[in-house]
N, C-alpha and C positions, 0 to 999 in steps of 0.2 A: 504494500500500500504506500503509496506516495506520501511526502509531507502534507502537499497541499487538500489529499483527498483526507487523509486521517487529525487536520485542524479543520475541515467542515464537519465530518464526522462529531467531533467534539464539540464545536459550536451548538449542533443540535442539540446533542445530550442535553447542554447548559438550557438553551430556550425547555426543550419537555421539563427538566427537572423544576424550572423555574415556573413554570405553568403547574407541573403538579403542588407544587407548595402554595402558589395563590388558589388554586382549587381548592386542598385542603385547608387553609383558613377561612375561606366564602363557607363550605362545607358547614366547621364549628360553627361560626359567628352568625347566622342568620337561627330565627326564632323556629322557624317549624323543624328544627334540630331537636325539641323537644318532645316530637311526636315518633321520633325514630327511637328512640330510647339508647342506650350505651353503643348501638349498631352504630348510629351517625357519628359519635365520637369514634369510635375505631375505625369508621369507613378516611374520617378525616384526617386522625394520628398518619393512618397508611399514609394515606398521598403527600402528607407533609413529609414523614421519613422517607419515601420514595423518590421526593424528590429531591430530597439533600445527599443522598446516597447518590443521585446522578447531577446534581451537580457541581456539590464543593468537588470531590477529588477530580472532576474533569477540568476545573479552573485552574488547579495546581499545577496537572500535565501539559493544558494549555501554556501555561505562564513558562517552564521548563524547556519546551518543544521552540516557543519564539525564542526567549531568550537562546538556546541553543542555535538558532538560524540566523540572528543577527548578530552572532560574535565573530569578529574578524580570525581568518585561517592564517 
């Protein structure tokens, strides 16, 4: 896999995980969460842990992969 195909690759990650984290707090924070009982909070915990799981370590390897390509040879 090319640089350039495997920093798109990770840019995605970063947008899904980031979308799943604002899901999961819309999820919690609205009222008919009440009517879902403990379900709605574990359905929301999920997508907020699922999406820190995809995106802090891909920011990491992002930030690693540039700085590796723009250091003089």
């Amino acid at each position: 896999m090319t640089n350039q195909a495997q920093i798109k690759l990770l840019k995605v990650f970063i947008v899904i995980g980031l979308f799943l984290i604002v899901t999961g707090h819309f999820i919690i924070s609205k009222e008919w969460l009440a009517h879902m009982g403990p379900l709605g909070f574990i359905i929301g915990a999920a997508c907020i842990a699922i999406g820190l799981i995809c995106s802090l370590p891909t920011k990491i390897y992002l930030t690693i992969l540039l700085m590796k390509r723009e250091e003089p040879h």
